[in-house]
TORPA-4810 file (N, C-alpha, C, O; in nm, 3 decimals):
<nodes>
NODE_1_0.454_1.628_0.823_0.451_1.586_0.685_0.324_1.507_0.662_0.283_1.437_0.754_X
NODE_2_0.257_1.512_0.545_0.158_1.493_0.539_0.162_1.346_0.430_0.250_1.367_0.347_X
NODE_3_0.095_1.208_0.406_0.152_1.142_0.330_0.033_1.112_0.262_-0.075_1.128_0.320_X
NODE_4_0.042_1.048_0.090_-0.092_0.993_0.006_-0.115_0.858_0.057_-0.019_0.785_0.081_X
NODE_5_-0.222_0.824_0.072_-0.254_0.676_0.038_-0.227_0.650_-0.035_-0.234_0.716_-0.139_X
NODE_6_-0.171_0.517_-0.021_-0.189_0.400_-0.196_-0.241_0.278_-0.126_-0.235_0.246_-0.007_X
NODE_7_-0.291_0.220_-0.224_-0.336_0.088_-0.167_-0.258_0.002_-0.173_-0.181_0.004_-0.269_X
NODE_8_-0.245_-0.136_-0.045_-0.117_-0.192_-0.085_-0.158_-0.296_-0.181_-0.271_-0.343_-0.189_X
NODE_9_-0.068_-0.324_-0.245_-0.078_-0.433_-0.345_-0.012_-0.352_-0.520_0.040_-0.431_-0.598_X
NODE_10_-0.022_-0.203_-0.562_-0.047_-0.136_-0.632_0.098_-0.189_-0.706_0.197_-0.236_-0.650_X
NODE_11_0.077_-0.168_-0.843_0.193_-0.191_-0.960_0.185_-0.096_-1.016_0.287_-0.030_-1.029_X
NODE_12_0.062_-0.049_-1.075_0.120_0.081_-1.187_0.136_0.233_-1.110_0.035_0.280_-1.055_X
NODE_13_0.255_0.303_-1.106_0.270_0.460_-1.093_0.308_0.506_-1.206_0.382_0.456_-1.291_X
NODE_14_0.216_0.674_-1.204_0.236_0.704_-1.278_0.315_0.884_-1.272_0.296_0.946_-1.167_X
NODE_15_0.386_0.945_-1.367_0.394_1.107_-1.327_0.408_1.164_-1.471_0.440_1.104_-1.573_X
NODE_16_0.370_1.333_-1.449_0.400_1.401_-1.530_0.545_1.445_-1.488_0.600_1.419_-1.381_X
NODE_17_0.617_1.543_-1.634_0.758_1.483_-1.616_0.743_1.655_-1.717_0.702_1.660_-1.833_X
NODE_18_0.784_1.768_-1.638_0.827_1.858_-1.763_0.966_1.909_-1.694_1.015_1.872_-1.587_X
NODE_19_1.037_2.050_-1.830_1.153_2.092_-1.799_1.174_2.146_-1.731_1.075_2.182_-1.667_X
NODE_20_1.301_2.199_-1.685_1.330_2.266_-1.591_1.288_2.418_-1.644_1.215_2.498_-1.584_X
NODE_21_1.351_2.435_-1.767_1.377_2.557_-1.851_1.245_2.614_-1.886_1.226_2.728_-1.842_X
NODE_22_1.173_2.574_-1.937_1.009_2.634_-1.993_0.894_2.533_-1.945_0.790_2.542_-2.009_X
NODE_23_0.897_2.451_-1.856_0.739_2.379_-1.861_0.722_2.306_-1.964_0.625_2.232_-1.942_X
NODE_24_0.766_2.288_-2.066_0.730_2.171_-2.161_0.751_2.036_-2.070_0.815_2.014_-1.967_X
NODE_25_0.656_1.945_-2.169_0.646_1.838_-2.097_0.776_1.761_-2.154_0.807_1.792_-2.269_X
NODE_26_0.854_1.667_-2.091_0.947_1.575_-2.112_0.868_1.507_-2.217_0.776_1.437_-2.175_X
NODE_27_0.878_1.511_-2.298_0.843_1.339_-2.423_0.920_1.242_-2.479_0.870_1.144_-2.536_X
NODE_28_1.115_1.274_-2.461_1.184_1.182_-2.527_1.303_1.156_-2.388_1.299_1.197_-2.272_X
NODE_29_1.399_1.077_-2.456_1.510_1.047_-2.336_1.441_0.942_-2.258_1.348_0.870_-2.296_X
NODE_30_1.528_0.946_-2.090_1.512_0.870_-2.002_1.466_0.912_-1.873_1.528_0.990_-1.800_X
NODE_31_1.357_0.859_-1.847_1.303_0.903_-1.718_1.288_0.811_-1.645_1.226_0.718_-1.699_X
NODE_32_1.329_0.787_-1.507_1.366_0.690_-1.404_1.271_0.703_-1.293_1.277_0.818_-1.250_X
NODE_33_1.205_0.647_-1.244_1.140_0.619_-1.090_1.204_0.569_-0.982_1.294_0.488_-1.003_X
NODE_34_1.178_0.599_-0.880_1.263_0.588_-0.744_1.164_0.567_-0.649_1.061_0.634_-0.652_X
NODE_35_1.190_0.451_-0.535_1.068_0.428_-0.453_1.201_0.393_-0.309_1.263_0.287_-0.303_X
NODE_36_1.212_0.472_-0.240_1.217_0.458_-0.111_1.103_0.443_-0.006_0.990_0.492_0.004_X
NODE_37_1.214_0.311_0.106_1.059_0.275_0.191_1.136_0.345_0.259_1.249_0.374_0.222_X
NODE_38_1.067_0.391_0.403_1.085_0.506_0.469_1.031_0.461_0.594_1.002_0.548_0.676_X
NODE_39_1.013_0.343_0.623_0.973_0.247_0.784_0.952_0.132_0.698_0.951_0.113_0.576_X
NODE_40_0.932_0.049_0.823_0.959_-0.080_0.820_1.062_-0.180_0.802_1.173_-0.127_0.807_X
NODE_41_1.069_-0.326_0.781_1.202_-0.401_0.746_1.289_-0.343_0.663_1.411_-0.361_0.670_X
NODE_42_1.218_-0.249_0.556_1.336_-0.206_0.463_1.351_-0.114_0.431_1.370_-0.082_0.314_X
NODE_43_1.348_0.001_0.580_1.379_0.141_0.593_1.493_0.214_0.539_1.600_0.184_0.592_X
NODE_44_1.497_0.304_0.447_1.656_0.315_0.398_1.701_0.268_0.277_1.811_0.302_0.233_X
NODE_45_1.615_0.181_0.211_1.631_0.145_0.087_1.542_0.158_-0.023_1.424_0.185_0.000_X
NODE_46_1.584_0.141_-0.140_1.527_0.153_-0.262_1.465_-0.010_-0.296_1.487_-0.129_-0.270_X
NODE_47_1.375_0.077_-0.374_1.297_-0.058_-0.460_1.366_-0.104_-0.574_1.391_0.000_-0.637_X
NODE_48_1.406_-0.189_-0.631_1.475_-0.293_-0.746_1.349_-0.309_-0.833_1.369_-0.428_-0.860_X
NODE_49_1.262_-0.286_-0.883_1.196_-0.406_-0.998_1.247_-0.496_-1.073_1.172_-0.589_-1.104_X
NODE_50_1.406_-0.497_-1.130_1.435_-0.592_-1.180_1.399_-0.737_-1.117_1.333_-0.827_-1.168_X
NODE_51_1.466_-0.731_-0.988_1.453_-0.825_-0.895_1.346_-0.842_-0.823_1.300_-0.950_-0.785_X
NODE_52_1.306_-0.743_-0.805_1.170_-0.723_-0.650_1.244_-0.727_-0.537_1.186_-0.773_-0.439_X
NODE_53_1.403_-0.676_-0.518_1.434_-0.672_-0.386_1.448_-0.523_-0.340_1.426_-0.426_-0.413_X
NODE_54_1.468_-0.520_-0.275_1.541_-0.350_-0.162_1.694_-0.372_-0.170_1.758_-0.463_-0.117_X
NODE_55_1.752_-0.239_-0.269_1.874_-0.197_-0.255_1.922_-0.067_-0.149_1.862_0.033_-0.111_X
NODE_56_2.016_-0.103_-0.131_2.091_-0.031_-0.034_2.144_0.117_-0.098_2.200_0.209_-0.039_X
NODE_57_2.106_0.107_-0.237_2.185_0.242_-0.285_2.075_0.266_-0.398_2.026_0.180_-0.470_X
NODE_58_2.055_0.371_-0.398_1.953_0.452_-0.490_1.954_0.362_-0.666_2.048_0.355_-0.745_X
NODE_59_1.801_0.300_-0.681_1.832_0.253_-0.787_1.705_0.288_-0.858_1.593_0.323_-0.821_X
NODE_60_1.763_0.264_-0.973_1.671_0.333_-1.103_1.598_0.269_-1.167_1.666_0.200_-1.243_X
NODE_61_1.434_0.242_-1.187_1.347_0.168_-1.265_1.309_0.274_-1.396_1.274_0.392_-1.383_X
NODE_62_1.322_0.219_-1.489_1.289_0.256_-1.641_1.183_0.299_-1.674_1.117_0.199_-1.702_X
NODE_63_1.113_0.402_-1.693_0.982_0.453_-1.743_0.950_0.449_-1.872_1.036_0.463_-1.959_X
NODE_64_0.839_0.433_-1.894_0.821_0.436_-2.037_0.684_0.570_-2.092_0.567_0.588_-2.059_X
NODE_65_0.753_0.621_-2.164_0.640_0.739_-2.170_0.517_0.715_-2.284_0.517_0.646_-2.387_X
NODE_66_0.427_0.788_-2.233_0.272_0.741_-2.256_0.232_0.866_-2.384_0.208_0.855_-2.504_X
NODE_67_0.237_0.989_-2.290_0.210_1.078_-2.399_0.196_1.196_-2.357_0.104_1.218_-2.279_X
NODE_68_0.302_1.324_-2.405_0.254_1.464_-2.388_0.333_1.504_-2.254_0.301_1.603_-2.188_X
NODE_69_0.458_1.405_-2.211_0.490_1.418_-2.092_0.452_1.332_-1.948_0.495_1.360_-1.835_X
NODE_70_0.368_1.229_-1.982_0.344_1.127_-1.924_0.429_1.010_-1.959_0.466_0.958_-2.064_X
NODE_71_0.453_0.980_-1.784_0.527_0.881_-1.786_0.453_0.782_-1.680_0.388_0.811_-1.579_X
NODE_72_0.495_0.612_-1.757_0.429_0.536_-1.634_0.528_0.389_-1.599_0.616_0.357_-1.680_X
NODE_73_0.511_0.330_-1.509_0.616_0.212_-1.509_0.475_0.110_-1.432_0.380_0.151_-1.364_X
NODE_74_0.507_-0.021_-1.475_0.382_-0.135_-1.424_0.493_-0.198_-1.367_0.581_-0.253_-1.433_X
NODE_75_0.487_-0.188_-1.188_0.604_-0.221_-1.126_0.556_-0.435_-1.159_0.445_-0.488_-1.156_X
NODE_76_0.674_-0.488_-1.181_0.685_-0.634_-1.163_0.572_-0.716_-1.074_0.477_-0.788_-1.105_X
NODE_77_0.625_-0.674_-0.957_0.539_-0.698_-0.843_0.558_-0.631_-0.756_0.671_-0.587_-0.734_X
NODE_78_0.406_-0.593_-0.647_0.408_-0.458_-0.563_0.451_-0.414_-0.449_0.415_-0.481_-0.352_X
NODE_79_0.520_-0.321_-0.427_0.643_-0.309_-0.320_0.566_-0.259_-0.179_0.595_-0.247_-0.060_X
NODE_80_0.470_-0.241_-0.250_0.414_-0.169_-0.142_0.275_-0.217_0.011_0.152_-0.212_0.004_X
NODE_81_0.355_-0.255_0.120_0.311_-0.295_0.247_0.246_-0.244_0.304_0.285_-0.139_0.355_X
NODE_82_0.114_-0.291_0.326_0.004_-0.201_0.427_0.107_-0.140_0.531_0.206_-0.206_0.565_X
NODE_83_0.084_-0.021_0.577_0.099_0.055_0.711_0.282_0.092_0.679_0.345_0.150_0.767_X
NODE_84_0.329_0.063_0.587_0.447_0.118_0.545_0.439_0.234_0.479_0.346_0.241_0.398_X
NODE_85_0.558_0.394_0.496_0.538_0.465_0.415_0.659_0.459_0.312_0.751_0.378_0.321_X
NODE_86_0.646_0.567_0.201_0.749_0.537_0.107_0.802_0.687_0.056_0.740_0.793_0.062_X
NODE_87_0.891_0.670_0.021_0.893_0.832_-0.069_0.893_0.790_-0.250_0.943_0.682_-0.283_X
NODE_88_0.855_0.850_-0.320_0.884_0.782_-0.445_0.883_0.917_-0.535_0.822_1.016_-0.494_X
NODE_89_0.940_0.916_-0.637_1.022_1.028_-0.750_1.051_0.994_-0.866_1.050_0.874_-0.894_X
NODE_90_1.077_1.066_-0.935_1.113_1.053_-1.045_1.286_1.173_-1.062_1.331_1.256_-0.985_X
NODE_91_1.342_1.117_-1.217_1.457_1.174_-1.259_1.437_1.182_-1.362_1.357_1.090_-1.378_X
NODE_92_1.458_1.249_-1.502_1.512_1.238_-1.641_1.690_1.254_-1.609_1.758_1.325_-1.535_X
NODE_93_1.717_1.149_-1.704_1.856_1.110_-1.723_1.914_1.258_-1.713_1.972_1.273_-1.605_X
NODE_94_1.917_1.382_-1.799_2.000_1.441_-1.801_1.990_1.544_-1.699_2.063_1.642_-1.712_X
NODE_95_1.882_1.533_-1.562_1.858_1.646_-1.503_1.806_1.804_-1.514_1.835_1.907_-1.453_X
NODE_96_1.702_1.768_-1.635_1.667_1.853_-1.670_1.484_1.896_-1.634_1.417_1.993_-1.670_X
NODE_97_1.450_1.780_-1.551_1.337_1.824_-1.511_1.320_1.884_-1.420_1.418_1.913_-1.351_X
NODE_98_1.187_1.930_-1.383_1.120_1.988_-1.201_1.098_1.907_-1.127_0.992_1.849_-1.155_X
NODE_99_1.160_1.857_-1.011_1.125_1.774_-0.950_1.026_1.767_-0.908_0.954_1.863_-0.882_X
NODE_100_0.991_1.619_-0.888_0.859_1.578_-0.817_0.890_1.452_-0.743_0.992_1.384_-0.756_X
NODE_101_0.767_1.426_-0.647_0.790_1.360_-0.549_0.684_1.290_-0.485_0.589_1.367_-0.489_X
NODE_102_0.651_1.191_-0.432_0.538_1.196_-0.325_0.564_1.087_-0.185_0.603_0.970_-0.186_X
NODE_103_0.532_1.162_-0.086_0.521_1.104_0.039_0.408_0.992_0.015_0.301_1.022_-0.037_X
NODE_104_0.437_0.866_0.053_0.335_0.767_0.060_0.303_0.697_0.183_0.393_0.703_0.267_X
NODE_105_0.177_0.620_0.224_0.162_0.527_0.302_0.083_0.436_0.245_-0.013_0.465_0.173_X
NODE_106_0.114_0.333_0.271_0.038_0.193_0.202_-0.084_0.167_0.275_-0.069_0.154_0.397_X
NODE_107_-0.223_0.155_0.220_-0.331_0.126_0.322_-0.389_-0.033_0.259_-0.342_-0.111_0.176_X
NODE_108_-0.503_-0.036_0.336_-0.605_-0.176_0.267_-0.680_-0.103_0.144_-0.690_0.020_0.135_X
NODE_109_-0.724_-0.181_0.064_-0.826_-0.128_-0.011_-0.952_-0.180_0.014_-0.967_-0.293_0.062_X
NODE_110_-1.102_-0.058_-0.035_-1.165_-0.134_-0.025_-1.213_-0.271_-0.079_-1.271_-0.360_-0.017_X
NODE_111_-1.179_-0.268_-0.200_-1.166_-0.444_-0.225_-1.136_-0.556_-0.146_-1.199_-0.661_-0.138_X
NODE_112_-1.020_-0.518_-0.083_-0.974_-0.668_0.019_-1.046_-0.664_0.118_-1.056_-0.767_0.185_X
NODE_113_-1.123_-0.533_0.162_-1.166_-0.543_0.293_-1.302_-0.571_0.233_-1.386_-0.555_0.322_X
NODE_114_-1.343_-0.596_0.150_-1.509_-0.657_0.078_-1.487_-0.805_0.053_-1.556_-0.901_0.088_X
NODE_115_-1.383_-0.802_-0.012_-1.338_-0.934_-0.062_-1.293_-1.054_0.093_-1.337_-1.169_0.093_X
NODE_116_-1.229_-1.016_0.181_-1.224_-1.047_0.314_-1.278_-1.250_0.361_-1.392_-1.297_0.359_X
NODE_117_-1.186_-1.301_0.385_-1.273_-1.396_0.503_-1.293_-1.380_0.638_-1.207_-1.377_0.726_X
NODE_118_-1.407_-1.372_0.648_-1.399_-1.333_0.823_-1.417_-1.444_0.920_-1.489_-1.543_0.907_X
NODE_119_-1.349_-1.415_1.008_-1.352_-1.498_1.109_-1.384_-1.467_1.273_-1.340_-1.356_1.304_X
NODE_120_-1.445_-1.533_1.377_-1.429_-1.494_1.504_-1.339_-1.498_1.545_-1.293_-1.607_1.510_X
NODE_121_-1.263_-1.443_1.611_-1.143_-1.456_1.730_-1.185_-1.531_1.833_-1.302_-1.500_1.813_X
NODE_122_-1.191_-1.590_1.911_-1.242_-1.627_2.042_-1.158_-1.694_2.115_-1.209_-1.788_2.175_X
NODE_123_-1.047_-1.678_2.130_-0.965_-1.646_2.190_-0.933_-1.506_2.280_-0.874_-1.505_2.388_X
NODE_124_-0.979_-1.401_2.217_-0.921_-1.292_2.337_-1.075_-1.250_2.384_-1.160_-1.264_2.296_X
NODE_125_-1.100_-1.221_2.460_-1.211_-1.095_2.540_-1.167_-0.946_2.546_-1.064_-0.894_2.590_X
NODE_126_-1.305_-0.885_2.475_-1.390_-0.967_2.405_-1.389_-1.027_2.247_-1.331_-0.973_2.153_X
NODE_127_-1.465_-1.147_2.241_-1.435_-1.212_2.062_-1.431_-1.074_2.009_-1.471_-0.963_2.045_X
NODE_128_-1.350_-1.138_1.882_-1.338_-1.029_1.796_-1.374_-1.066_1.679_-1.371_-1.189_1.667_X
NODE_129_-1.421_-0.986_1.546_-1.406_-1.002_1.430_-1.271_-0.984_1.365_-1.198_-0.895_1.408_X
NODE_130_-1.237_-1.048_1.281_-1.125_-1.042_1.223_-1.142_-1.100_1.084_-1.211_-1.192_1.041_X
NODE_131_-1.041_-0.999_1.017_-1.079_-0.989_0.820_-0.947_-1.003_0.789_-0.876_-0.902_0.790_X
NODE_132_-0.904_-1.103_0.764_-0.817_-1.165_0.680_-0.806_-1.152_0.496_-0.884_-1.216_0.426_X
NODE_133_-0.730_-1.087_0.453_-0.715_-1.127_0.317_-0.710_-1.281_0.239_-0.650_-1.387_0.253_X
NODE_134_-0.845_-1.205_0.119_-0.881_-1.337_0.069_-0.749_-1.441_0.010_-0.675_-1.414_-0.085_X
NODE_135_-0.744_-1.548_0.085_-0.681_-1.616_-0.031_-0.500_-1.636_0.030_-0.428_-1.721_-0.022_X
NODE_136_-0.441_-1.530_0.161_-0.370_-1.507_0.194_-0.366_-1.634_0.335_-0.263_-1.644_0.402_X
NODE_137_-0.440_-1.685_0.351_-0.395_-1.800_0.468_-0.555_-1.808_0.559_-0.655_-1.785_0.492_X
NODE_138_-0.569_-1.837_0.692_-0.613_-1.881_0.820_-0.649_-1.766_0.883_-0.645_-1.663_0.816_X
NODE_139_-0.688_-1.760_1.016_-0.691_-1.684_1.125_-0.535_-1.695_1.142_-0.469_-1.593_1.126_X
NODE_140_-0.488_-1.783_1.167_-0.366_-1.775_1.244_-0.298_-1.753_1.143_-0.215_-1.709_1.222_X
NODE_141_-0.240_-1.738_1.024_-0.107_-1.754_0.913_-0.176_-1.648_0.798_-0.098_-1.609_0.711_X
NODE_142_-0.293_-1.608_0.791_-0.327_-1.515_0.682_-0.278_-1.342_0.719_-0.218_-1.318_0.824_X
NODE_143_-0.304_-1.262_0.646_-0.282_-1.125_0.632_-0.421_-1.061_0.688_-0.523_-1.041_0.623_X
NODE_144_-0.400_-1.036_0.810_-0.529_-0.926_0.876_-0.488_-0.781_0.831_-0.381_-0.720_0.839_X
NODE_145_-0.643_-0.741_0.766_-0.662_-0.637_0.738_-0.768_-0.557_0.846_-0.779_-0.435_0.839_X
NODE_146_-0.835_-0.624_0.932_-0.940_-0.534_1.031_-0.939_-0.629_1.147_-0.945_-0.752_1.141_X
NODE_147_-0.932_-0.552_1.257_-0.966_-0.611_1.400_-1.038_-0.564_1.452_-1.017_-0.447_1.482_X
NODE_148_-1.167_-0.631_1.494_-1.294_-0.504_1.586_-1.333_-0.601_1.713_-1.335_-0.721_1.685_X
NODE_149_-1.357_-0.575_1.815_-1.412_-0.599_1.907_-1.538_-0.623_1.865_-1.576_-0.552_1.772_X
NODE_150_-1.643_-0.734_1.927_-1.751_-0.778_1.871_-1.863_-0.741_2.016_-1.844_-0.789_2.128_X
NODE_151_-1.969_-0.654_1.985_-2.034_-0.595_2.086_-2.147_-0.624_2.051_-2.172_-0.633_1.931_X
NODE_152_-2.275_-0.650_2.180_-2.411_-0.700_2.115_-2.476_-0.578_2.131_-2.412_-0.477_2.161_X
NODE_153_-2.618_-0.577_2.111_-2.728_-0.485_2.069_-2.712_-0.375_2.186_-2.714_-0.252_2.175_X
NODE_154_-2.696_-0.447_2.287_-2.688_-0.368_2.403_-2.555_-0.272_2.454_-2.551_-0.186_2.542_X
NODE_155_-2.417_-0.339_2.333_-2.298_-0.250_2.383_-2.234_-0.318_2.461_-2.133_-0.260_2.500_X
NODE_156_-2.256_-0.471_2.524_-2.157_-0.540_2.577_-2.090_-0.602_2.535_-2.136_-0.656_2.434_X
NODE_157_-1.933_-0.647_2.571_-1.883_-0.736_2.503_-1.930_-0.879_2.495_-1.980_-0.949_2.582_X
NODE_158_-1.905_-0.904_2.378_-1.890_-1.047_2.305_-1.807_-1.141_2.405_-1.686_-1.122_2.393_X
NODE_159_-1.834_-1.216_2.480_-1.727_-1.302_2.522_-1.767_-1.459_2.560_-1.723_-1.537_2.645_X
NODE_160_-1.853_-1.468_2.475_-1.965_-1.609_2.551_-2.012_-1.664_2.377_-1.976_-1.603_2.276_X
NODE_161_-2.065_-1.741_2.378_-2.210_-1.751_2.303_-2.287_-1.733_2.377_-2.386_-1.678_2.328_X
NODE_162_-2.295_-1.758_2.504_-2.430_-1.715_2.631_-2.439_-1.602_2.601_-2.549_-1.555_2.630_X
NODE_163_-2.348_-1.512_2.537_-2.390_-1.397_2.551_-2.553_-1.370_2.429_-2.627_-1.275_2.450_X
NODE_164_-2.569_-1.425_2.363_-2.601_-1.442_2.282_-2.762_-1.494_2.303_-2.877_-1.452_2.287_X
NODE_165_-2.693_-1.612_2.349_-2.809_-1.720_2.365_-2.908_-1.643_2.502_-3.031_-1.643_2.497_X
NODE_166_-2.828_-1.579_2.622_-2.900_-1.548_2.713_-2.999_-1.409_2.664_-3.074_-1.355_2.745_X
NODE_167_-2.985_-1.363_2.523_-3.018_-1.237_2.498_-3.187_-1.300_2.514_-3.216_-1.412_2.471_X
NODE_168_-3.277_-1.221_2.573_-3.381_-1.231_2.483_-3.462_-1.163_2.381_-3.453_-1.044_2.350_X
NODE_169_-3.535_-1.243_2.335_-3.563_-1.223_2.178_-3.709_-1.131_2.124_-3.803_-1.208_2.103_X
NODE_170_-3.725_-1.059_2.113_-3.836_-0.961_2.094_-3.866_-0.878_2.033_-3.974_-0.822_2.053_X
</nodes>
């Protein structure tokens, strides 16, 4: 199975929504979104927007249609966890659409990973770089988004400042 990126953090989804019977696009009634996580802490459950929690039984967020068969919902706040995947769908109330669907996985965006505080590790060998989300905590208590091993000109590890200092300069 093959899954989309989304970036994590994301609120607005959006879908086209037509009939079962001829392809017209859905434009009136009720059309519902559905976000199952599909790994992680809350494998097996549905997304709530009312609340922002994970239900245990298939629950229904409210769409509001845009135009021509577009439908979109601006989730509350975003359900969606780096390195988690999701399934997410749609319904019209009376079962009269084509289903649709999409396999998801939550990634970084490039924003957070621009936006980033970085820090050394120096603690493990060899130091590492490490990119923390802005604004999200510390080295130790923030949200890492990148871990790299830190290698000098030559391809050795980082594990000194000697490494550094013994380089010479030319």
């Amino acid at each position: 199975m093959s899954y989309q990126s989304i970036d994590a953090g994301i609120t607005e989804r959006f879908f086209t929504v037509v009939k079962r019977s001829n392809g017209d696009p859905v434009v009136a009634g009720t059309v519902n979104y559905y976000l199952k996580a599909k790994s992680g802490a809350n494998a097996g459950k549905w997304w709530k927007d009312s609340d922002q929690t994970w239900a245990d039984t298939e629950t229904a967020n409210a769409m509001q249609h845009d135009e021509d068969g577009h439908w979109e919902i601006d989730l509350t706040s975003s359900p969606f966890i780096d390195g988690i995947r999701f399934l997410e769908y749609v319904k019209e109330s009376g079962n009269l659409h084509v289903p649709d669907s999409r396999h998801l996985i939550a990634g970084t965006s490039v924003k957070d990973i621009l936006e980033a505080d970085h820090y050394i590790k120096t603690s493990t060998t060899p130091w590492q770089l490490v990119l923390i989300k802005k604004g999200s905590g510390t080295l130790s208590t923030g949200t890492v988004l990148l871990t790299q091993n830190l290698k000098t000109e030559a391809g050795a590890n980082v594990t000194s400042i000697e490494t550094f200092i013994g380089q010479q300069v030319g």
